[in-house]
Backbone as CSV, one residue per row, in Angstrom:
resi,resn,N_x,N_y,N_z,CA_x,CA_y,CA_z,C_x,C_y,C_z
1,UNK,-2.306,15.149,-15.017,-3.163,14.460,-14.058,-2.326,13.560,-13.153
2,UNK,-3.018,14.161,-11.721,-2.261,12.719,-11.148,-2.757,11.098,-11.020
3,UNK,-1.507,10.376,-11.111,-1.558,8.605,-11.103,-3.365,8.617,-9.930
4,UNK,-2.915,9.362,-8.996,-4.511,9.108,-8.228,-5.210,10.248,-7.969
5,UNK,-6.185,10.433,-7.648,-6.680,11.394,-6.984,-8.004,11.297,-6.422
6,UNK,-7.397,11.637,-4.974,-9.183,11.086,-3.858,-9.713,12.486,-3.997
7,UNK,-10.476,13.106,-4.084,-11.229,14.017,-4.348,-12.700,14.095,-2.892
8,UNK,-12.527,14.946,-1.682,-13.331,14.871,-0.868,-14.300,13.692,-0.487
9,UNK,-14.036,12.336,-0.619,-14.849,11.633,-0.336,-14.966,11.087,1.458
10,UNK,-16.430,11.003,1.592,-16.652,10.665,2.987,-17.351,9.506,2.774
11,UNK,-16.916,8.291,3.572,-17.785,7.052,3.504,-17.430,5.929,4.827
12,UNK,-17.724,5.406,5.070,-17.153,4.028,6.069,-17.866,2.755,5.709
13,UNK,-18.715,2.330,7.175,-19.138,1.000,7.124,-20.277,1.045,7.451
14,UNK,-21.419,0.660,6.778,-23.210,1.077,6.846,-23.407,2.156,7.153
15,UNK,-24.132,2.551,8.668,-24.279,3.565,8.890,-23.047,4.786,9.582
16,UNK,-22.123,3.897,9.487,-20.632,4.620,10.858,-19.648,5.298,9.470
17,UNK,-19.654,6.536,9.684,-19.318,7.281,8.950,-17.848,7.621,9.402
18,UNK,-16.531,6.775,8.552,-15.627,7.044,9.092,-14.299,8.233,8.602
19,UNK,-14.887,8.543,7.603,-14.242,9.410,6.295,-15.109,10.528,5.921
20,UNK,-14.126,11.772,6.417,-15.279,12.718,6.152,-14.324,13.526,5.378
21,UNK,-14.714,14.043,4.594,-14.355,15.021,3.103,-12.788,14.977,2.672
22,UNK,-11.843,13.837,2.758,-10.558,13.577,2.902,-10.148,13.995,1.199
23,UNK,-9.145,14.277,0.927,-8.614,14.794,-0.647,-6.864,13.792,-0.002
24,UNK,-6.468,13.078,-1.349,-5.137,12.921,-1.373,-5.085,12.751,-2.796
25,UNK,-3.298,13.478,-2.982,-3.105,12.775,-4.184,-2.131,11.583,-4.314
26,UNK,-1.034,10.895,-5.352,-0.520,10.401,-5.295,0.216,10.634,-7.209
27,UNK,1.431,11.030,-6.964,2.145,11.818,-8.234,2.626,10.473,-9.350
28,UNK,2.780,10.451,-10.392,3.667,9.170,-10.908,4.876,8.507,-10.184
29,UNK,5.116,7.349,-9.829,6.086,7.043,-9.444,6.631,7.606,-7.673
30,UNK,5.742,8.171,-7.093,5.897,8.782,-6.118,5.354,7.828,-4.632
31,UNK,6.269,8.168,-3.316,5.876,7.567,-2.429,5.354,8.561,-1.602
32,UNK,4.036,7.800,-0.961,2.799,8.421,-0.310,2.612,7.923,1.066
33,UNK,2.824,8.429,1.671,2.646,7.605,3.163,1.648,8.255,4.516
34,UNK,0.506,7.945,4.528,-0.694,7.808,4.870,-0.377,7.632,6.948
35,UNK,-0.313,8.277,7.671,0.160,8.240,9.148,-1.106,9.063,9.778
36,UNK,-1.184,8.959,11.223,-1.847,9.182,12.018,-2.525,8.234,13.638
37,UNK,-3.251,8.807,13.891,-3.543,7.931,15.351,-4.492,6.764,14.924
38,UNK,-4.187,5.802,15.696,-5.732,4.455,15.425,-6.688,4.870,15.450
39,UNK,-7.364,4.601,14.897,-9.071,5.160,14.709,-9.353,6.345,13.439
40,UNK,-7.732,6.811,12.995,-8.224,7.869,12.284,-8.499,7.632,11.077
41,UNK,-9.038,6.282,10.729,-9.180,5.885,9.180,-8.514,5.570,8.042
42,UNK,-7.142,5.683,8.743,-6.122,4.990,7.456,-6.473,3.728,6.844
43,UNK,-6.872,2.809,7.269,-6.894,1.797,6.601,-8.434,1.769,5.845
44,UNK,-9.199,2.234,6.187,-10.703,2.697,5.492,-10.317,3.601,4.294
45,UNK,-9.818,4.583,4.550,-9.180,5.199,3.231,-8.468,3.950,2.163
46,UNK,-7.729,2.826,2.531,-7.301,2.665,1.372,-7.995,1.263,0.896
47,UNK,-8.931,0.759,1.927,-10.265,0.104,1.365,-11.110,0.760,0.575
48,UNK,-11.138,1.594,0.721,-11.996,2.478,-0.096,-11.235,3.184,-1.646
49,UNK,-9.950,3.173,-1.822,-9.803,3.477,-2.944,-9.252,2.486,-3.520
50,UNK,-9.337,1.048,-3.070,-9.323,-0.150,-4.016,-10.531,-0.901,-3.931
51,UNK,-11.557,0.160,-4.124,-12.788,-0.553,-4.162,-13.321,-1.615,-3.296
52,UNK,-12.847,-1.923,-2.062,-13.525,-2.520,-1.047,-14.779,-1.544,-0.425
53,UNK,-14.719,-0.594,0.198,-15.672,-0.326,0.317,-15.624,1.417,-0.766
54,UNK,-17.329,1.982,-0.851,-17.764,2.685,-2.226,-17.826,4.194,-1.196
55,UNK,-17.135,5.527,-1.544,-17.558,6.619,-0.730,-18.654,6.851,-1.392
56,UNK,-19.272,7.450,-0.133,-20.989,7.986,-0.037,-20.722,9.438,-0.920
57,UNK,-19.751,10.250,-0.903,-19.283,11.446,-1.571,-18.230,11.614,-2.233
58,UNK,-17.783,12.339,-3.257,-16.279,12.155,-3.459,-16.322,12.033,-4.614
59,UNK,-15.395,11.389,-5.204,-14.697,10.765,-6.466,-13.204,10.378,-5.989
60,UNK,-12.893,9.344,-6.919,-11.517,8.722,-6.873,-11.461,8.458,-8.134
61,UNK,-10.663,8.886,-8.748,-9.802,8.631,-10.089,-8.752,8.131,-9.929
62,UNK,-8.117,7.513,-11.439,-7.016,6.438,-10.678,-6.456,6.342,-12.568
63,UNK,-5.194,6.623,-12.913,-4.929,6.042,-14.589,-5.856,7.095,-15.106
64,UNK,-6.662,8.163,-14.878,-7.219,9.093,-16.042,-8.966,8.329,-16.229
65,UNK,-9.046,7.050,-14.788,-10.582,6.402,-14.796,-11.021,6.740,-13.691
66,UNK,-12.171,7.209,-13.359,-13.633,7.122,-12.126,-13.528,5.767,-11.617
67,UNK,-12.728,5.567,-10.645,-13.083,4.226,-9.782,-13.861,3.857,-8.890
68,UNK,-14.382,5.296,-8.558,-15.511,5.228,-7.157,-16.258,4.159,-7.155
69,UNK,-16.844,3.892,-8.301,-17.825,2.449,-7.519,-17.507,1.570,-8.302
70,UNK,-16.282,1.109,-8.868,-15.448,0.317,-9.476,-15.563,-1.403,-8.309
71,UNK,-15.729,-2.589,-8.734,-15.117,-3.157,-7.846,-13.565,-3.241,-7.922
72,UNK,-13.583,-4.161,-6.596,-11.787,-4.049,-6.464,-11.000,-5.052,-7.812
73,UNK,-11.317,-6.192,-8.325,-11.174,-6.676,-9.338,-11.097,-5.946,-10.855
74,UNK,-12.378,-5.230,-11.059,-11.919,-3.900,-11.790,-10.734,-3.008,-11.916
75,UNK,-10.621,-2.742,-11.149,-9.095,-1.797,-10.542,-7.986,-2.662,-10.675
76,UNK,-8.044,-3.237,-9.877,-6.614,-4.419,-10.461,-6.380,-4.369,-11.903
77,UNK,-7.442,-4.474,-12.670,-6.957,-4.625,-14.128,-6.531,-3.518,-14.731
78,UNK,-6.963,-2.029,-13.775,-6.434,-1.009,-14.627,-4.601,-0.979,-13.916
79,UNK,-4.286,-1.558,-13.151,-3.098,-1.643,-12.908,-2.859,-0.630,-10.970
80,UNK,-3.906,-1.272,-10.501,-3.680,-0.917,-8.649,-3.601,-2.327,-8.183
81,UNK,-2.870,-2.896,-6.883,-3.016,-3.824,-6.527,-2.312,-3.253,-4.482
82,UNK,-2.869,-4.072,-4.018,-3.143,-3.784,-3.182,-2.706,-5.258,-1.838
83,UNK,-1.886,-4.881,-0.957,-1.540,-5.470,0.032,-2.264,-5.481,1.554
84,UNK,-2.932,-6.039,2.322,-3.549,-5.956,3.252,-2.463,-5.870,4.533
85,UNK,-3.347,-5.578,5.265,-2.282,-5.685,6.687,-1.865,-7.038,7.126
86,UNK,-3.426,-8.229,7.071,-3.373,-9.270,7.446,-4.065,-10.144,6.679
87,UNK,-3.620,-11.317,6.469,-4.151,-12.561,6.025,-3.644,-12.402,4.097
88,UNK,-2.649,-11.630,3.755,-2.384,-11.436,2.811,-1.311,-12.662,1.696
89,UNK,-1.362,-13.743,2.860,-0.355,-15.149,1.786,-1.104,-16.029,2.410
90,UNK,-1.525,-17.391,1.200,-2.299,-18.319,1.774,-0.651,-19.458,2.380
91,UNK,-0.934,-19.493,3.279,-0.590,-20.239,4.058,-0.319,-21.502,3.848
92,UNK,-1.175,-22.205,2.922,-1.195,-23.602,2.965,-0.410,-23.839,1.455
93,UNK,0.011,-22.654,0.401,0.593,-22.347,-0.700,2.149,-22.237,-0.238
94,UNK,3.059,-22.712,-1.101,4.214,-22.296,-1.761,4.548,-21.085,-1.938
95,UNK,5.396,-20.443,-1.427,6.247,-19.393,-2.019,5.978,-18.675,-3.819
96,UNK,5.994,-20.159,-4.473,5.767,-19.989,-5.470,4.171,-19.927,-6.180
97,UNK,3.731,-20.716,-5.632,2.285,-20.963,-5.621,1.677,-19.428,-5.245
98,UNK,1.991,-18.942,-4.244,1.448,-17.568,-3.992,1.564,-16.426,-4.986
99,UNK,3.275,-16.338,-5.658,3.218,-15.563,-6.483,2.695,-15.650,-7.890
100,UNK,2.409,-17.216,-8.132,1.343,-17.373,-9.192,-0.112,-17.225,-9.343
101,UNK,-0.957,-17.040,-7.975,-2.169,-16.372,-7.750,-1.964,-15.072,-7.835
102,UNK,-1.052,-14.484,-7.591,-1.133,-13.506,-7.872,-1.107,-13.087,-9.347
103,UNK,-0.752,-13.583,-10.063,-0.812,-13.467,-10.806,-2.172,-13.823,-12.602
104,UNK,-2.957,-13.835,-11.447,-4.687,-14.552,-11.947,-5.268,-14.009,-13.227
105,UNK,-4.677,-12.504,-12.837,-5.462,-12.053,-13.724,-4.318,-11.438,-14.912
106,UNK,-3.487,-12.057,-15.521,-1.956,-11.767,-16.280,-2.720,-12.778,-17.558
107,UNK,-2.319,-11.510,-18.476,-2.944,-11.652,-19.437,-2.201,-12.127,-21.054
108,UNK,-1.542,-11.484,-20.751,-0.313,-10.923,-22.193,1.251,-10.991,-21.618
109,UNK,1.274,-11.102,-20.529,2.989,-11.294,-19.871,3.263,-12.854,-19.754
110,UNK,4.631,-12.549,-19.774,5.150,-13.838,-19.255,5.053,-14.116,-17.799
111,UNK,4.528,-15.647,-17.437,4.482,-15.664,-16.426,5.947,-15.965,-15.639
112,UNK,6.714,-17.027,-15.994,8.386,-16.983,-15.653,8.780,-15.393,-15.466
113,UNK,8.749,-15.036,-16.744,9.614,-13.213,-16.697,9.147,-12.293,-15.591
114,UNK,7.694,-12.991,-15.016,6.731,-11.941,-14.004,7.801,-12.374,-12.566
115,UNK,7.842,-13.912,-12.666,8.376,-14.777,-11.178,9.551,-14.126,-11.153
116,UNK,10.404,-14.298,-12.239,11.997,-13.813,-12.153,12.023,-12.263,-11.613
117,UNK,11.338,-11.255,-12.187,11.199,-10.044,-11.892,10.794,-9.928,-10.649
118,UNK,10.258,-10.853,-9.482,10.106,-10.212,-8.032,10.768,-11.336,-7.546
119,UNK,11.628,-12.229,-8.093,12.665,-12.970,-7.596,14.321,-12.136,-7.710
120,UNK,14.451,-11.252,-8.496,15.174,-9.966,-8.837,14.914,-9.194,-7.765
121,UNK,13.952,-8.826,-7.576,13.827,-8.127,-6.050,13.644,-8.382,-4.660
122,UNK,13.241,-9.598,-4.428,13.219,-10.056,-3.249,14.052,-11.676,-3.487
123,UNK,15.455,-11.426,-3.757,16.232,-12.341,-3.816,16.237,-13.388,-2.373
124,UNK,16.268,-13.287,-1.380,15.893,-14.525,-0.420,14.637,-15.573,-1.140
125,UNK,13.962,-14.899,-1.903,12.366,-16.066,-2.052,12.760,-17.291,-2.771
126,UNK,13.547,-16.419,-4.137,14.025,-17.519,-5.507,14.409,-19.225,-4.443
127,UNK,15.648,-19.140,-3.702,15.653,-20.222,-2.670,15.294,-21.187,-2.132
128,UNK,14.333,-20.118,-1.746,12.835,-20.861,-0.706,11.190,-20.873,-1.585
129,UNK,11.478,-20.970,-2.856,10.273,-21.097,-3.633,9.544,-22.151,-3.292
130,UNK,9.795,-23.138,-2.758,9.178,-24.925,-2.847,8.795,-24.647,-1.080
131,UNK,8.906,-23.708,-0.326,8.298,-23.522,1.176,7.262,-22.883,1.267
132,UNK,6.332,-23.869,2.209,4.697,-23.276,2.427,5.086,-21.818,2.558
133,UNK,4.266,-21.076,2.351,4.513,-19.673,2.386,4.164,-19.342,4.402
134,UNK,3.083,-20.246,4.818,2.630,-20.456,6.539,3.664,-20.820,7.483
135,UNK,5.144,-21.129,6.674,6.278,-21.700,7.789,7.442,-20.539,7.692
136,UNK,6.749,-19.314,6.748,8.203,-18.342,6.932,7.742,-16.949,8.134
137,UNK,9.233,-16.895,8.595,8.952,-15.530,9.241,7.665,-14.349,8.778
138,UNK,7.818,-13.293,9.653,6.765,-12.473,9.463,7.426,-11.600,7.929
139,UNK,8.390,-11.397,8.063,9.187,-10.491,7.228,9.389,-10.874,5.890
140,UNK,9.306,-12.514,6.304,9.566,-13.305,5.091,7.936,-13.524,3.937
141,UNK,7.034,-13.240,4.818,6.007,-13.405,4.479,5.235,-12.090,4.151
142,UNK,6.243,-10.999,4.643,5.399,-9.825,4.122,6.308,-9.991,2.876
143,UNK,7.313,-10.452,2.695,7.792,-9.921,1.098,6.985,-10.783,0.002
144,UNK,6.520,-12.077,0.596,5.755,-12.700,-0.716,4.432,-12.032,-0.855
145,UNK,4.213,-11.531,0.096,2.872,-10.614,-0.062,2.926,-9.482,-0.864
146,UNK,3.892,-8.713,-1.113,4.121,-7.697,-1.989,4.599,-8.578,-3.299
147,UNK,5.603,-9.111,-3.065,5.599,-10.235,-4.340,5.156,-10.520,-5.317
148,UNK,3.683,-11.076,-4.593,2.264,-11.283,-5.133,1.564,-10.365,-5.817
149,UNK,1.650,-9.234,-5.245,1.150,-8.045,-5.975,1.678,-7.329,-6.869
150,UNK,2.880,-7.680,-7.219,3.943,-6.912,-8.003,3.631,-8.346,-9.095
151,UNK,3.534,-9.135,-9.486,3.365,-9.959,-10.375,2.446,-9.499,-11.497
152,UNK,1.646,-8.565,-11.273,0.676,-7.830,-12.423,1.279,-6.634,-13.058
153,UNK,2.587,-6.076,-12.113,3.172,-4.864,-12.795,2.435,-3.995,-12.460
154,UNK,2.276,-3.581,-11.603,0.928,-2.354,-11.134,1.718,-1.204,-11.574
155,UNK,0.836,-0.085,-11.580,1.310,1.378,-11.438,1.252,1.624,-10.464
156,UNK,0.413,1.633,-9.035,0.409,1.545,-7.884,-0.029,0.317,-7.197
157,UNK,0.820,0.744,-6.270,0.669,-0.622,-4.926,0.503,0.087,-3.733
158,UNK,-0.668,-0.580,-3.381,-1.255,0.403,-1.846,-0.840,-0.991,-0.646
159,UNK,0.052,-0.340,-0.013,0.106,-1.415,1.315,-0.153,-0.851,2.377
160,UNK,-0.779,-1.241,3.676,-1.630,-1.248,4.623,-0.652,-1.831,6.054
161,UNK,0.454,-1.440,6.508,1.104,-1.487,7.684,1.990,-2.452,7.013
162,UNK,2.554,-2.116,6.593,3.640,-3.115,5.755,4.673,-3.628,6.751
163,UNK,5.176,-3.253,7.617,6.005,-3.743,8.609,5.250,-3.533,10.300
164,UNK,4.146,-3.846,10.552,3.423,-4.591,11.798,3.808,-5.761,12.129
165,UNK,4.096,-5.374,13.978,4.769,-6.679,14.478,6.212,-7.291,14.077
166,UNK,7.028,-6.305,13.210,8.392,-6.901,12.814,9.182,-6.376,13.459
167,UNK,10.297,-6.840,13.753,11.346,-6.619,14.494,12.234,-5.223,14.065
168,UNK,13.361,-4.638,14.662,13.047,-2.966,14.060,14.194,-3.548,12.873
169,UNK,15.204,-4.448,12.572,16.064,-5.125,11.691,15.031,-5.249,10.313
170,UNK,14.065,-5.838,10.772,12.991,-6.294,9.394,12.294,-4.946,9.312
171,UNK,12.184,-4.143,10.005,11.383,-3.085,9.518,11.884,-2.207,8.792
172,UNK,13.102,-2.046,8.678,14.367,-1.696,7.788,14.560,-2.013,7.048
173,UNK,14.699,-3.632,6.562,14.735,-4.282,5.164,13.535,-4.075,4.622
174,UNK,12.236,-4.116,5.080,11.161,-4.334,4.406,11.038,-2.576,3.693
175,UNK,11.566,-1.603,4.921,11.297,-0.364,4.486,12.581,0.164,3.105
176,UNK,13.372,-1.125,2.690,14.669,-0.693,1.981,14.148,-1.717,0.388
177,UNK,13.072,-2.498,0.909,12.627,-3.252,-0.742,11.260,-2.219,-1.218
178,UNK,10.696,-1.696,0.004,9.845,-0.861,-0.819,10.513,0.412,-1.165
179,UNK,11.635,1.025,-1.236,12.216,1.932,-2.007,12.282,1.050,-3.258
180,UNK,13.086,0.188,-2.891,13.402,-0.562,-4.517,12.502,-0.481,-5.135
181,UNK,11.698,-1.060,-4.662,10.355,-1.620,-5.826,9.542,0.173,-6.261
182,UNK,9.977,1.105,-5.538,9.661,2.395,-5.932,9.879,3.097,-7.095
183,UNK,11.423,2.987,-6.862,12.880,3.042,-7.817,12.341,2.284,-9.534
184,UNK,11.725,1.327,-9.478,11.804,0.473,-10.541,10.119,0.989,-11.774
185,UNK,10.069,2.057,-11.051,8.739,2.820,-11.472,7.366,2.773,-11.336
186,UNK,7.444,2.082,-9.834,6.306,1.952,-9.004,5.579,2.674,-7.893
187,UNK,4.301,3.529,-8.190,4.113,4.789,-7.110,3.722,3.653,-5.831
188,UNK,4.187,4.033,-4.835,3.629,3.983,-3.567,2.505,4.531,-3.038
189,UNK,1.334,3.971,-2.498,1.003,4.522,-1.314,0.991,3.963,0.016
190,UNK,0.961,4.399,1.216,1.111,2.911,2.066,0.572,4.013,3.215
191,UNK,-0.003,3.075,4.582,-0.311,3.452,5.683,0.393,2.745,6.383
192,UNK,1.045,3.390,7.654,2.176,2.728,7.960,1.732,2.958,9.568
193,UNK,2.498,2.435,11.040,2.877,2.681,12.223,4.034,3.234,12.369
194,UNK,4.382,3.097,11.736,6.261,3.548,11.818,5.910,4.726,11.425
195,UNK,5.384,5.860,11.916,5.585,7.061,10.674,7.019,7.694,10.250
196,UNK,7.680,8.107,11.460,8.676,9.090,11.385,9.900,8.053,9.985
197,UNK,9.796,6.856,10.136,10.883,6.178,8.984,9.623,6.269,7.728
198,UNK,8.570,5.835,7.867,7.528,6.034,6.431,7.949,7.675,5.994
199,UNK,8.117,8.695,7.008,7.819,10.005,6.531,9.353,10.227,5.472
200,UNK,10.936,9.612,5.951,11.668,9.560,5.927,11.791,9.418,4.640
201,UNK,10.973,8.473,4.237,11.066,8.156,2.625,9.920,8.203,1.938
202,UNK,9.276,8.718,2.055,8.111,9.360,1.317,8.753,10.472,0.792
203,UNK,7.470,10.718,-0.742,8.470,12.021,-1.150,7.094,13.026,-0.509
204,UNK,5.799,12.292,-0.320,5.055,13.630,0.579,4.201,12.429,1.479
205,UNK,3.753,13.507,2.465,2.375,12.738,3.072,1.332,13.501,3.728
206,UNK,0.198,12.925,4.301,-0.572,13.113,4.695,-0.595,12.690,6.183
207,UNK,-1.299,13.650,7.048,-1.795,13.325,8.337,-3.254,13.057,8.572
208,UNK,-3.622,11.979,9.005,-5.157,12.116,8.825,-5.717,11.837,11.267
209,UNK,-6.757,12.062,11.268,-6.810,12.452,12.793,-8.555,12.599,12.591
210,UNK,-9.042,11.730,13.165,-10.927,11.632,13.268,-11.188,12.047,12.171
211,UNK,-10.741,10.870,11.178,-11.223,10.856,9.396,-11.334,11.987,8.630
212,UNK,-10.458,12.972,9.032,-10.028,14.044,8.583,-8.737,14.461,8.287
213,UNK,-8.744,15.344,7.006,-7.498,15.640,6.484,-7.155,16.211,7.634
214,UNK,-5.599,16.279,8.414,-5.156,17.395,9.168,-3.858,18.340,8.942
215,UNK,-3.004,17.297,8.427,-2.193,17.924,7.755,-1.360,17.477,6.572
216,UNK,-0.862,18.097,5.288,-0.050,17.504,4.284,1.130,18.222,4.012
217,UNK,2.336,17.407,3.293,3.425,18.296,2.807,4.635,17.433,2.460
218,UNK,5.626,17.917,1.738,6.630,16.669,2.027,7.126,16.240,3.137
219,UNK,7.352,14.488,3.084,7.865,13.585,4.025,8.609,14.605,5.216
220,UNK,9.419,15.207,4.330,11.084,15.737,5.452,9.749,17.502,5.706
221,UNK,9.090,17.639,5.674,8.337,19.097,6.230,7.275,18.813,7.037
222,UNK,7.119,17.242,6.935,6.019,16.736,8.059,6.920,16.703,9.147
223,UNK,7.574,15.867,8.982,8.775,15.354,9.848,9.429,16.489,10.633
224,UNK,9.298,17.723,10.213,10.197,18.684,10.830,8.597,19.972,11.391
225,UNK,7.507,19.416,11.293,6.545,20.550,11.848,6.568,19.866,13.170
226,UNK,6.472,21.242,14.516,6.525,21.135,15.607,4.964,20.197,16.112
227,UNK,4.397,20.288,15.191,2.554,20.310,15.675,2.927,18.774,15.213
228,UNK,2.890,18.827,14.182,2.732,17.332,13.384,3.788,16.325,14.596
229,UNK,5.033,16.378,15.126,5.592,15.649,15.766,5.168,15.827,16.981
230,UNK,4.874,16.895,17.729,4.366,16.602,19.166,2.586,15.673,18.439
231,UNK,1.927,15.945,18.146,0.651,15.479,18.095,0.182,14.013,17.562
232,UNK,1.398,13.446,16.685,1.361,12.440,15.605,2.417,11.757,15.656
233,UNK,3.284,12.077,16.243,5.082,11.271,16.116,5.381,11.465,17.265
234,UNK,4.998,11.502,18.174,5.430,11.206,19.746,6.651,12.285,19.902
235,UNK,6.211,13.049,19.761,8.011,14.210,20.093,8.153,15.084,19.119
């Protein structure tokens, strides 16, 4: 079985139907990278399989459980956690303070051994632990945001434009800690702007285009279809 599996679900927001019969999987330990045009529902797709919003059709399994109408708190505990595009570090918190909310729902771990372990990976933070998390760069602030979410030990971590608005230097580092944190036996999924570097290191992905599957395959066979790059990757 795979770590996930969206199974045809169509759903959006009340009556606006933005997801229509979409299937993805996501393998153990594997990176998934979710690309396409604005509007085509990437980020509704992965509200929807961390239980923000419920598909009208479908199923989503997740760990060998039915999450479909799971809330998102639910899911967290089976081990998904989930990064937003925006508003994802409180601001008025510590460096450190942030990665200890994140850590809310830690049950049986150490909480030090949790801090040290994404201070091990995002070595700039350890430093700057005692700084509002609202006075660091963008780059600096997307890493406490993953940070945060890596403090529960997920099996997957779904992030949602992980490098928006960063400079192409930070979009590089940020795109070189989420290998790491891959590496360390963490599946990816992520929806990205950057596709052609998301596709780069993905080990597969998906094209999605008016909330529809359009095309899938590995990273480097997306990357190299004539259709998929004139239509989806600018060239």
């Amino acid at each position: 079985m795979p770590l996930l599996k969206v199974d045809a679900i169509t759903g959006g927001y009340g009556d606006t139907e933005v997801l229509r019969h979409v299937s993805i999987t996501v393998e153990q330990h594997e990176i998934v990278s979710i690309v396409g045009p604005n509007g085509a529902g990437k980020s509704t797709l992965m509200k929807t399989v961390f239980g923000l919003l419920h598909p009208r059709e479908g199923s989503i399994t997740f760990a060998d459980h039915d999450i479909s109408q799971l809330a998102a708190h639910q899911i967290v505990k089976l081990g998904m956690c989930y990064v937003p595009q925006v508003a994802n570090v409180f601001t008025s918190l510590t460096v450190e303070e942030n990665l200890e909310m994140g850590a809310y729902a830690l049950k049986n771990g150490d909480l030090e051994a949790c801090k040290q372990r994404v201070y091990d990976m995002f070595p700039q933070l350890k430093p700057r632990r005692r700084q509002l998390a609202g006075k660091m760069s963008g780059g600096e602030r997307q890493m406490v945001a993953m940070g945060s979410a890596l403090m529960l030990n997920p099996k997957l971590l779904l992030l949602d434009e992980p490098t928006a608005a960063l400079s192409p230097k930070l979009v590089s580092e940020i795109f070189e800690r989420i290998a790491h944190i891959n590496e360390t036996g963490v599946g990816i999924m992520m929806v990205e702007q950057n596709a052609r570097q998301s596709l780069q290191m993905a080990h597969r992905g998906y094209v999605l285009a008016s909330g529809e599957n359009r095309h899938e395959g590995t990273g480097r066979a997306l990357l190299e279809d004539p259709n998929v790059g004139r239509l989806y990757l600018g060239g």
